[in-house]
C-alpha positions as a LaTeX table, in Angstrom:
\begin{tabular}{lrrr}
\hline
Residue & $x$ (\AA) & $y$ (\AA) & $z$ (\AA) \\
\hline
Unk1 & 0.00 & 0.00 & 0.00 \\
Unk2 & 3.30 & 1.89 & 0.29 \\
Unk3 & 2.03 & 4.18 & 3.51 \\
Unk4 & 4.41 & 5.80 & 5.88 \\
Unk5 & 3.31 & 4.85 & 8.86 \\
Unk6 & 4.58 & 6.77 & 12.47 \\
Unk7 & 5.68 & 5.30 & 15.68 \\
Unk8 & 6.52 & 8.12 & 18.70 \\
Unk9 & 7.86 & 7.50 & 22.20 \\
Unk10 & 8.22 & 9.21 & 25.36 \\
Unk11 & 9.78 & 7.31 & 28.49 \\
Unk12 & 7.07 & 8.81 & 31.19 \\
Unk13 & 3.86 & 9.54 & 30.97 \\
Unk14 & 4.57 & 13.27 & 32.22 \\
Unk15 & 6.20 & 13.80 & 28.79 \\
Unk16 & 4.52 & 15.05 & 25.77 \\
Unk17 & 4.54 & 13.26 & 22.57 \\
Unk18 & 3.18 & 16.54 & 20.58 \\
Unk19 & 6.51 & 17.16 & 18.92 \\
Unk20 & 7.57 & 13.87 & 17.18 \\
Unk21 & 3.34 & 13.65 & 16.42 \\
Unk22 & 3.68 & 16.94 & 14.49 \\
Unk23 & 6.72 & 16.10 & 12.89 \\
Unk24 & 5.71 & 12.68 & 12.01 \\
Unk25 & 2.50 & 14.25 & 10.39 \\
Unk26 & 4.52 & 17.20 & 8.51 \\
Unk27 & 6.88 & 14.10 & 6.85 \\
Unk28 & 3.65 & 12.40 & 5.51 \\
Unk29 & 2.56 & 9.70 & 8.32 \\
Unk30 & $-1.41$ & 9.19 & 8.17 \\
Unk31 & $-0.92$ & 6.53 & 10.80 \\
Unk32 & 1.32 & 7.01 & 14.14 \\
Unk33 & 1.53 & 4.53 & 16.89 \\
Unk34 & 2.56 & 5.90 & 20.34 \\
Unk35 & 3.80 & 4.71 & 23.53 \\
Unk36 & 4.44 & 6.78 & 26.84 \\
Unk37 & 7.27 & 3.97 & 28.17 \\
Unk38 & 10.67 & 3.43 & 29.13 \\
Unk39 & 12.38 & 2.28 & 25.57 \\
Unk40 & 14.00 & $-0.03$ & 27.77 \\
Unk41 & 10.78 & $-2.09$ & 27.95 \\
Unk42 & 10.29 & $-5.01$ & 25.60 \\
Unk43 & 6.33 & $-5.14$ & 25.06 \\
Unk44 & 5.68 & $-1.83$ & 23.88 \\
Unk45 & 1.62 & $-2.13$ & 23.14 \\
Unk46 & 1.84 & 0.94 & 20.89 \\
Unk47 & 5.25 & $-0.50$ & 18.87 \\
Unk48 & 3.17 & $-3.99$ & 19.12 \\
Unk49 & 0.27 & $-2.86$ & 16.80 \\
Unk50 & 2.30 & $-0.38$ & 15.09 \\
Unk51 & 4.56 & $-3.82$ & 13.54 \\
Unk52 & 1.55 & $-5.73$ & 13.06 \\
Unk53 & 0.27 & $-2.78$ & 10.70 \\
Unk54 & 3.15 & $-2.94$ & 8.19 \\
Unk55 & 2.90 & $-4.31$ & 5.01 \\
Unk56 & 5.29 & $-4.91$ & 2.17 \\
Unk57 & 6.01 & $-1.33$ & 0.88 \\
Unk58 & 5.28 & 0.59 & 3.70 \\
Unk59 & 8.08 & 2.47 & 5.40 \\
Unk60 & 8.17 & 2.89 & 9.40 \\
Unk61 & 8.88 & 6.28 & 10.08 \\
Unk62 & 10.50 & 7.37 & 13.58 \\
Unk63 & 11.58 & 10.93 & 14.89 \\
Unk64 & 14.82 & 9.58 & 16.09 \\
Unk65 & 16.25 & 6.23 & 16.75 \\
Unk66 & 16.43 & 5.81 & 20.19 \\
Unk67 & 12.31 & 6.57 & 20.12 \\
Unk68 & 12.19 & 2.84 & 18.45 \\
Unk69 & 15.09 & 0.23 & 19.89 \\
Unk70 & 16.59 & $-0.67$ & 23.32 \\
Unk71 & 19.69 & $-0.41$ & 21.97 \\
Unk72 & 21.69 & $-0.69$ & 18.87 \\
Unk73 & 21.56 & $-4.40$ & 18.60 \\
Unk74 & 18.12 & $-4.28$ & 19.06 \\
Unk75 & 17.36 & $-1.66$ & 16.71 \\
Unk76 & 19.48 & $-3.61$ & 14.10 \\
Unk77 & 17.21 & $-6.62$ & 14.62 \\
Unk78 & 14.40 & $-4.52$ & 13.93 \\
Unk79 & 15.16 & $-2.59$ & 10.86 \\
Unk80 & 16.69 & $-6.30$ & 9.32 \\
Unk81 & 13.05 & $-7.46$ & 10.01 \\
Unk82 & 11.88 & $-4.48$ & 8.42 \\
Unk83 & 13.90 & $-4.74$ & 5.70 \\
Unk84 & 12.98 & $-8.74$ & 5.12 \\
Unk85 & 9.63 & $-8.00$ & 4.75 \\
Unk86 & 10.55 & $-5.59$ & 2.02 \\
Unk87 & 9.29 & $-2.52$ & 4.66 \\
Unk88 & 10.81 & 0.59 & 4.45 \\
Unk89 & 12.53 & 2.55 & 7.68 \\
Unk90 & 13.29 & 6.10 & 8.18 \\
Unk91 & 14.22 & 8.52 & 10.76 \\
Unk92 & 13.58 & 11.79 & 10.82 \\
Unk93 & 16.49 & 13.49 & 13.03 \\
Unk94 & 18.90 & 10.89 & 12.06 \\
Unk95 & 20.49 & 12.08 & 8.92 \\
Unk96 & 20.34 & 9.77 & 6.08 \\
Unk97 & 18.64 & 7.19 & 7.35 \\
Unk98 & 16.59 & 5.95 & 4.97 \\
Unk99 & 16.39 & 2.40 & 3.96 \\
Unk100 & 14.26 & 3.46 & 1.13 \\
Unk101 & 17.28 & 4.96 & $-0.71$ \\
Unk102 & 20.66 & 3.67 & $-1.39$ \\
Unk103 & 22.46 & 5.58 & 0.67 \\
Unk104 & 19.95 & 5.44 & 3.50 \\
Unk105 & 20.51 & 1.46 & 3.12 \\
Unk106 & 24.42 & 2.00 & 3.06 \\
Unk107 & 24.26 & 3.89 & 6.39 \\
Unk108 & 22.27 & 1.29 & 7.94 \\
Unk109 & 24.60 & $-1.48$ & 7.05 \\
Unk110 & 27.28 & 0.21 & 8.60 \\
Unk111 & 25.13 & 0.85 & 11.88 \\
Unk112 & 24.53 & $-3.16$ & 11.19 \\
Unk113 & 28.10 & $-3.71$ & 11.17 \\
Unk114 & 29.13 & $-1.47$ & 13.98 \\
Unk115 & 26.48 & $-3.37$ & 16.27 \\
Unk116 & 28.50 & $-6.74$ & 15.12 \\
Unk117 & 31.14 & $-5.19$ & 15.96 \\
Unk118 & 30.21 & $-4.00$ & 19.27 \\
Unk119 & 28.62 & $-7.34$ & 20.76 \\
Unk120 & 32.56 & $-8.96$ & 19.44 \\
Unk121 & 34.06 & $-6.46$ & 21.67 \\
Unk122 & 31.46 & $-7.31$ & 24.61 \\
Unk123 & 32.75 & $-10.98$ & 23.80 \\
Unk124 & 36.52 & $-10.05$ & 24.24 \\
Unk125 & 36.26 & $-8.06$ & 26.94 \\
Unk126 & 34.11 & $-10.57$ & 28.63 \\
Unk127 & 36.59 & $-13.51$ & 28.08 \\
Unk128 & 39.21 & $-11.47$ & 28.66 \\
Unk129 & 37.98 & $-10.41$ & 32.38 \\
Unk130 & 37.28 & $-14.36$ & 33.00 \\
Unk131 & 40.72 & $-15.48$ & 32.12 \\
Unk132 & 42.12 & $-12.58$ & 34.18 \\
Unk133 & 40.20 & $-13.61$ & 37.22 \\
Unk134 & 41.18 & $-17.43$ & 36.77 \\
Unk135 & 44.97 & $-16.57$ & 36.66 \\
Unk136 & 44.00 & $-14.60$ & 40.39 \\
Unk137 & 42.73 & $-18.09$ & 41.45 \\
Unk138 & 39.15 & $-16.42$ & 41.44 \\
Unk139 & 36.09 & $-18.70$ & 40.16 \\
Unk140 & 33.12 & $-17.67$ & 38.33 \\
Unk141 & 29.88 & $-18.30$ & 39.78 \\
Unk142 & 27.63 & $-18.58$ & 42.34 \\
Unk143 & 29.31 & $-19.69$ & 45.99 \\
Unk144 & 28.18 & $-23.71$ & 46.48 \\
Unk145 & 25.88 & $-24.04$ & 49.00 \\
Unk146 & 26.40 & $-26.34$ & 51.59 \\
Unk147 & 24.20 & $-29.31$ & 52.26 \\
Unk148 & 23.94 & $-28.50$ & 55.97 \\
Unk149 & 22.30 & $-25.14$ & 55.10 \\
Unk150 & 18.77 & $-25.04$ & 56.64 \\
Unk151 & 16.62 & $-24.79$ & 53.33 \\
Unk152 & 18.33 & $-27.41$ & 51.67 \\
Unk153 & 17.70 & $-29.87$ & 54.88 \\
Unk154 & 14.03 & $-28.04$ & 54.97 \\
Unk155 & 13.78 & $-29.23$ & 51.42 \\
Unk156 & 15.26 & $-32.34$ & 51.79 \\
Unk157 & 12.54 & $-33.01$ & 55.06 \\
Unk158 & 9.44 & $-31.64$ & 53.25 \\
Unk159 & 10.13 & $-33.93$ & 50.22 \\
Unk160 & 10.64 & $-37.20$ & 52.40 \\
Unk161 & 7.95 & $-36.65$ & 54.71 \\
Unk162 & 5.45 & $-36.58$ & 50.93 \\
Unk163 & 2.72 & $-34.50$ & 52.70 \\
Unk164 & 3.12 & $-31.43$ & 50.01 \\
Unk165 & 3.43 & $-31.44$ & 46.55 \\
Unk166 & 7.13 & $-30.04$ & 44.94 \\
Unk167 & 4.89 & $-26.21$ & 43.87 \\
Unk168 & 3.99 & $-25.81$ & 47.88 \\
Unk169 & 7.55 & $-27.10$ & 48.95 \\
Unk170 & 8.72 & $-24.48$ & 46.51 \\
Unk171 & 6.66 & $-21.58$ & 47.45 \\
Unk172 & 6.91 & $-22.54$ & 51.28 \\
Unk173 & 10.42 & $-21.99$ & 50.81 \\
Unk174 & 10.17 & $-19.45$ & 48.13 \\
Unk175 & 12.85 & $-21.08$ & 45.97 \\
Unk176 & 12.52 & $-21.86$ & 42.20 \\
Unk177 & 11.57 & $-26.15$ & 41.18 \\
Unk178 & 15.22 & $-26.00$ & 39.61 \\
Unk179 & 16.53 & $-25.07$ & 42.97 \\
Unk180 & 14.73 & $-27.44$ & 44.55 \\
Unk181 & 15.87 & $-30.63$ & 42.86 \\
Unk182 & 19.59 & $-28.78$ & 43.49 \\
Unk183 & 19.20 & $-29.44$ & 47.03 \\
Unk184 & 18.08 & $-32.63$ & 46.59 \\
Unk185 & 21.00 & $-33.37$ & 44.59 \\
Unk186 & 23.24 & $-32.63$ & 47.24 \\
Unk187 & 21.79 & $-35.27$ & 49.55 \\
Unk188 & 22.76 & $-37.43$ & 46.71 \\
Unk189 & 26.29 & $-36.78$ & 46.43 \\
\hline
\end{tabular}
């Protein structure tokens, strides 16, 4: 239907949306989908319905690019999405971003491969920090717990004594069905 279709943001309901609305409506959007949420958030109702609306040849049109994605990574995975279902993206404050045009594509693609690039770093640094702390004699983890500690002999009791299913021993004890059969486990060893 090739429609540019608007998406606007604020992080707190004491914001006002008026100025990406306007500018969304100046650039052409008959359409704009609006939130008043941390971007931080992953279910965004307005974003929701506002992806569900697109259809091939329709472009998504934002004010900036931090109204749309969590962070770059995310916003990546977004606009490749876009971009598979042969949707358009652009933002408005961003420069030449424009998906719709060559070079709009071009500058997106090297956003793409800067967010690659980023989570590799993440990666190396990450490693990097681990194999530092293993030459200290330091472990990763969480600190074993012993078998003598009360909840896992609480555990241990409520299980043999078969008078309470594993979901009440659990939220007796307000521990998780994974770390329940832990401390069983440890009875075991």
């Amino acid at each position: 239907m090739n429609q540019l279709i608007g998406y606007a943001r604020v992080s707190t309901e004491d914001q006002d949306l008026r100025l990406q609305i306007d500018e969304l409506q100046t650039a052409g959007c008959k359409h704009i989908y609006q939130d008043k949420i941390s971007g931080s958030k992953e279910n965004r109702k307005g974003l929701e319905e506002c992806l569900n609306k697109l259809e091939p040849g329709d472009t998504l049109v934002v004010w900036r690019l931090d109204r749309l994605g969590r962070s770059m990574s995310h916003l990546v995975s977004l606009i490749t999405n876009l971009k598979k279902n042969r949707i358009g993206f652009k933002s408005l404050r961003d420069g030449a971003i424009d998906t719709t045009t060559a070079s709009g594509e071009l500058i997106f693609n090297i956003f793409a491969s800067l967010a690659q690039f980023e989570r590799g770093l993440i990666r190396e640094r990450t490693n990097a920090g681990l194999k530092a702390a293993r030459a200290r004699g330091l472990k990763g983890g969480r600190k074993a717990i012993p078998k003598d500690h009360p909840k896992v002999k609480m555990a241990n009791m409520m299980h043999q004594d078969k008078s309470m299913s594993i979901d009440q021993i659990c939220d007796t004890l307000q521990i998780s069905r994974a770390t329940f059969y832990r401390y069983l486990a440890l009875n075991d060893r």
